[in-house]
C-alpha positions as CSV (number, residue, x, y, z in Angstrom):
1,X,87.1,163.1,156.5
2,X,89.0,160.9,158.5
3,X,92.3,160.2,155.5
4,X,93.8,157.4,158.0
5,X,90.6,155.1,157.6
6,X,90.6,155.9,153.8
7,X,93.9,155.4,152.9
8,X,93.8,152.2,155.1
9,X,90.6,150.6,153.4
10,X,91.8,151.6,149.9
11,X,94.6,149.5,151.1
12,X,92.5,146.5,152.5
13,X,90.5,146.7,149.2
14,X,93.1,146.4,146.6
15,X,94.7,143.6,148.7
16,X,91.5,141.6,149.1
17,X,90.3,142.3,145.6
18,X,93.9,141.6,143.5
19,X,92.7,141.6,140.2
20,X,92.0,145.9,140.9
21,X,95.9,145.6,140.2
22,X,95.8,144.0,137.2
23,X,93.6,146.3,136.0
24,X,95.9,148.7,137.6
25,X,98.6,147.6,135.7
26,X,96.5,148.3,132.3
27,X,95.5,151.5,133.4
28,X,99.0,152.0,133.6
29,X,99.9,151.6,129.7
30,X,99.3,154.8,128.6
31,X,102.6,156.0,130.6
32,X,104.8,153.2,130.0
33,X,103.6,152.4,126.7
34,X,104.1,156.0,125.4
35,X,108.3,156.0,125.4
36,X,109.8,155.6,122.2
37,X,113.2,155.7,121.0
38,X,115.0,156.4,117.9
39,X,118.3,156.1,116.4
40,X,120.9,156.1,114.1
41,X,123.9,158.6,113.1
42,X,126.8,158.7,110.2
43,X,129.4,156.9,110.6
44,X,132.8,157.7,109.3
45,X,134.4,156.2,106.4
46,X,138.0,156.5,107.5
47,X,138.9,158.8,104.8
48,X,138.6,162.0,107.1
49,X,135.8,163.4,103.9
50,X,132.1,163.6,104.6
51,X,131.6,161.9,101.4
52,X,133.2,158.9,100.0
53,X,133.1,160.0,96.6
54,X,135.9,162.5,96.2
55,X,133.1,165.1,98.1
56,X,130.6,165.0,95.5
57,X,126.9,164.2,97.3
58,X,125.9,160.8,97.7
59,X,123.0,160.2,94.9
60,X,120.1,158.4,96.3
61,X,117.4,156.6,93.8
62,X,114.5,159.0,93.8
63,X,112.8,155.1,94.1
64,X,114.8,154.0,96.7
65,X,113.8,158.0,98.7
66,X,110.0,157.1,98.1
67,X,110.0,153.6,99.7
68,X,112.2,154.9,102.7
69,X,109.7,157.7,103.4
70,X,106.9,154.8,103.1
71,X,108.2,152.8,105.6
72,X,108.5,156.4,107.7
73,X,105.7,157.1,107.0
74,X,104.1,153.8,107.4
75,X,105.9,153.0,111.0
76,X,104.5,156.4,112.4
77,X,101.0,154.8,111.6
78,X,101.9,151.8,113.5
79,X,103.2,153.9,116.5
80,X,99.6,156.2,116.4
81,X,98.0,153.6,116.2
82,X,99.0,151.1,118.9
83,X,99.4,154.0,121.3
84,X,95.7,154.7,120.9
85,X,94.9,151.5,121.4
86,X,97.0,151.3,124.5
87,X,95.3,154.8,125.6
88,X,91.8,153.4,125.1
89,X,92.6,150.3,127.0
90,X,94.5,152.0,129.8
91,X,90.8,154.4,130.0
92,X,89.0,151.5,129.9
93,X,90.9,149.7,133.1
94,X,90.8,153.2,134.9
95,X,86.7,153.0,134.5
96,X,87.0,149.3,135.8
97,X,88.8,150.2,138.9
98,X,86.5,152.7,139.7
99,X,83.2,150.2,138.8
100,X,85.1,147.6,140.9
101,X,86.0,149.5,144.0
102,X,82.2,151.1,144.5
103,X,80.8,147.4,144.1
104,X,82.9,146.1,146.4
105,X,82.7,149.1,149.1
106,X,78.8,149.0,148.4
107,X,78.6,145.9,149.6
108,X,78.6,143.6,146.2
109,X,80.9,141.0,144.7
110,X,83.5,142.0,141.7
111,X,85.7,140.7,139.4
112,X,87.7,141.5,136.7
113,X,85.6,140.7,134.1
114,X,82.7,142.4,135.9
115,X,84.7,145.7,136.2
116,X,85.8,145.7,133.2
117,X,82.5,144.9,131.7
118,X,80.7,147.8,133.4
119,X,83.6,150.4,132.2
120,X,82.7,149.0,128.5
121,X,79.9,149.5,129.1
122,X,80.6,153.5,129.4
123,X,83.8,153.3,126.6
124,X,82.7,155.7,124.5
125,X,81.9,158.2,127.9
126,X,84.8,157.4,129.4
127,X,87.0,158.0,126.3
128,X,85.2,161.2,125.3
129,X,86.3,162.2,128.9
130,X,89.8,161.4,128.5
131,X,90.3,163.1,124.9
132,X,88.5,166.5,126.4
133,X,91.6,167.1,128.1
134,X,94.1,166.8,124.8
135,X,92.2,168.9,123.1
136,X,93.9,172.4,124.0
137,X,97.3,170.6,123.8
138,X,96.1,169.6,119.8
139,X,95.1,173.1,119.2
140,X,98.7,174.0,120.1
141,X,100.1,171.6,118.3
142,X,98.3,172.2,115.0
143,X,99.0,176.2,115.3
144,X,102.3,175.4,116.1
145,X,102.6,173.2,112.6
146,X,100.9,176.1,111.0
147,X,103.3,178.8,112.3
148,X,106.8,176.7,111.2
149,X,104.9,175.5,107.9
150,X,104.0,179.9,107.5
151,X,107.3,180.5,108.1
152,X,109.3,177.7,106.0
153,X,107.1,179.1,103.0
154,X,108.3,182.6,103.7
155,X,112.2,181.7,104.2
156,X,111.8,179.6,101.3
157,X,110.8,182.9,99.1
158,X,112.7,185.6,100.6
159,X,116.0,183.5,101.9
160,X,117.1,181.8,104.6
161,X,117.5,185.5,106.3
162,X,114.5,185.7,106.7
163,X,113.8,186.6,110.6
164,X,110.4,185.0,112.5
165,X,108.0,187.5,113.1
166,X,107.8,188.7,116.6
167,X,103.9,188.7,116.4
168,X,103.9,184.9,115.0
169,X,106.3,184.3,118.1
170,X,104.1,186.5,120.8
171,X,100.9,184.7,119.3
172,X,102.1,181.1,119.8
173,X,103.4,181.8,123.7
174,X,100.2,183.8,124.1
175,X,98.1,180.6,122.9
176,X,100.6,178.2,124.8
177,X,99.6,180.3,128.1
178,X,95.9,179.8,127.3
179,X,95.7,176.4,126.3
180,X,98.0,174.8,129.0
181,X,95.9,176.2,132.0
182,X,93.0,174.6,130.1
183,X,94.7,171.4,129.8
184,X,95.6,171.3,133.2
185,X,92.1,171.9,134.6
186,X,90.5,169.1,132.3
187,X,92.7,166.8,133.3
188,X,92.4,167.5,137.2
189,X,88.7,167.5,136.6
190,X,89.2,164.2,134.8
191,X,89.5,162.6,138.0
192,X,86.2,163.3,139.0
193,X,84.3,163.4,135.3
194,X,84.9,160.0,135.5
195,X,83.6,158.7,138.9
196,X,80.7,160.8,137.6
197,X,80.0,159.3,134.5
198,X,80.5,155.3,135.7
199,X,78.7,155.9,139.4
200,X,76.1,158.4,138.1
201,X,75.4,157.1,134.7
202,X,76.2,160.5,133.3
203,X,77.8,162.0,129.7
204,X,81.2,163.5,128.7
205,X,79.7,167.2,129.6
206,X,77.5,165.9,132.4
207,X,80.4,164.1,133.8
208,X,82.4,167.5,133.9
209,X,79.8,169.6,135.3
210,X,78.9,167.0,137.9
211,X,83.2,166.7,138.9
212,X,83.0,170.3,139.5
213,X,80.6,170.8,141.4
214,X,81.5,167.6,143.5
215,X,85.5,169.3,143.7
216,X,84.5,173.1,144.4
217,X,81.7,171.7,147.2
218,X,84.7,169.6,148.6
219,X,88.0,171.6,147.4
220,X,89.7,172.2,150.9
221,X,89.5,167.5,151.4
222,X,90.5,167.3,147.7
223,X,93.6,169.3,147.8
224,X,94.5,167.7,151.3
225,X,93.8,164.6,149.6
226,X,96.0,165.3,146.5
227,X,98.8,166.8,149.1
228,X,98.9,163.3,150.8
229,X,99.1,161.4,147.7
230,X,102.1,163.3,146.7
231,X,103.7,163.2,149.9
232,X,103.0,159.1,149.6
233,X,104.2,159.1,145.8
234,X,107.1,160.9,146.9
235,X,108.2,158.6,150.1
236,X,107.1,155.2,147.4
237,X,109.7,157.1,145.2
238,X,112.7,157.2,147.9
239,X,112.2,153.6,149.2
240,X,111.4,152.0,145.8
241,X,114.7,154.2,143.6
242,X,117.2,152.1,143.9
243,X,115.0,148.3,143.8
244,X,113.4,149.9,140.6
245,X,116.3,151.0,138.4
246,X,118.2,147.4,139.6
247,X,114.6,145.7,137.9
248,X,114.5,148.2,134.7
249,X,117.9,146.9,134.0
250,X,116.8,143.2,134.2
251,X,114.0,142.0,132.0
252,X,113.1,139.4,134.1
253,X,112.0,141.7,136.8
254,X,110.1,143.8,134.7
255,X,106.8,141.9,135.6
256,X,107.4,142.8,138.7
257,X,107.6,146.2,137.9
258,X,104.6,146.5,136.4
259,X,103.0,144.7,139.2
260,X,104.6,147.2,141.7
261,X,103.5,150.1,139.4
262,X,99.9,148.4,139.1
263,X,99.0,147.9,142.7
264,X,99.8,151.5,142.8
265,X,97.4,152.7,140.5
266,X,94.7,150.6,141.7
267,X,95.3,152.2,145.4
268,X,95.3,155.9,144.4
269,X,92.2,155.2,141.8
270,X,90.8,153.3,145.0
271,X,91.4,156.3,147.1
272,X,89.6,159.0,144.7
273,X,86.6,156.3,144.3
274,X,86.3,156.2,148.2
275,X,86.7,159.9,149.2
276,X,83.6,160.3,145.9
277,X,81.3,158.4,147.6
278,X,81.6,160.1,150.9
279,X,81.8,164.0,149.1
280,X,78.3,162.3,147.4
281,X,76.6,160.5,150.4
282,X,76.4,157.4,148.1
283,X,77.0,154.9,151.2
284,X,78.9,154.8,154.2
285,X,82.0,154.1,153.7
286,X,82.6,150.5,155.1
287,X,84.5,149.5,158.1
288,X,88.3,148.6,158.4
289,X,88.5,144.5,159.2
């Protein structure tokens, strides 16, 4: 595999093609669309008490209690929900690039409306593919809840002495070291579960078995590959540190930003969707102009 032709036409490709970074950029929201903040804190009174009331416990309404855990309540819903809907558009853009890279590179014309078009067309495949992944890291979660809910009920009847069992403890860690791995793999695999499933028309499982084989018939180029997009990730990181804090700090820069942090998506997706046809013998990979 020659990796200075690749890496030089993934370039050529997302320059000549610039609505790949676009789509780059919305394959980008489910990162920078995940952050979220919270605050607030006590403030003092300037009585040097904890409580204004000569230290007896501020009452609070039990109706007043109920509509402030509604609007909790209610603004956690909000959060879910528009960061799935910023997760199934950012798997939706990912598909798109790939679509709109193997059209191009095989010869064809593309847009962003055709890309994306051809990834909805596979929606439900490609999110199936990207939920695979969370699925051991929502088994660990839901134990975990389980475990501190076990163990709340248990305080709560023999005191607040009560010490965590060391097998609940050993059982959690022992299920963090299985799951994990798990995630890990599915989410490498991801990688190629999706090239499979947009360039060979093929389901969630398919799509899996097909990324294996394609990785483990290919392994020693992939990990070179990987090693070479860190190493470029890594030198972006150095030269780009100081230009990107100086634009997170001013909002009108932040299009730029996102531009920046588009482009490279769309060059790494560009990269994977290049070395796939070559590990599969789809087409020649075209020449550098």
């Amino acid at each position: 595999m020659d990796y200075g032709k690749m890496f030089s036409r993934a370039a050529n490709l997302v320059w000549e093609n610039k609505f790949l970074i676009f789509l780059g950029v919305l394959a980008s929201l489910a990162s920078s669309g995940s952050s979220s903040g919270s605050g607030g804190g006590g403030g003092g009174t300037g009585t040097g008490q904890p409580f204004p009331n000569g230290g007896q416990p501020l009452q609070i309404d039990a109706e007043v209690a109920g509509i402030a855990a509604g609007v909790i309540v209610a603004l956690i819903c909000v959060v879910l929900v528009v960061g799935l809907i910023l997760w199934a558009v950012a798997t939706i853009a990912r598909g798109g690039l790939i679509s709109g890279a193997d059209t191009i590179e095989s010869g064809g014309k593309s847009s962003f409306g055709q890309a994306w078009g051809a990834a909805w067309q596979k929606a439900g495949t490609l999110l199936g593919i990207g939920f695979l992944p969370a699925i051991p890291g929502l088994i660990l979660l839901v134990l975990g809840v389980m475990a501190l809910g076990a163990y709340g009920g248990l305080a709560s009847l023999f005191g607040e002495s009560f010490a965590i069992p060391a097998g609940l403890t050993t059982g959690v860690v022992l299920v963090a070291c299985i799951m994990l791995p798990i995630a890990l793999v599915l989410s490498i695999l991801r990688t190629f579960a999706e090239r499979a499933a947009l360039l060979e028309n093929l389901g969630v499982m398919d799509s899996y078995r097909r990324g294996t084989e394609v990785l483990r018939a290919n392994l020693g180029e992939a990990i070179l590959l990987f090693l070479l997009q860190i190493a470029l990730a890594v030198g972006l990181g150095i030269i780009l540190f100081v230009p990107s804090i100086f634009m997170a700090f001013c909002c009108f820069l932040w299009p730029v930003l996102l531009l920046i942090q588009g482009a490279i998506t769309a060059f790494v997706s560009t990269l994977w969707t290049l070395a796939w046809r070559q590990w599969t013998g789809k087409a020649a990979p075209a020449k550098v102009v």
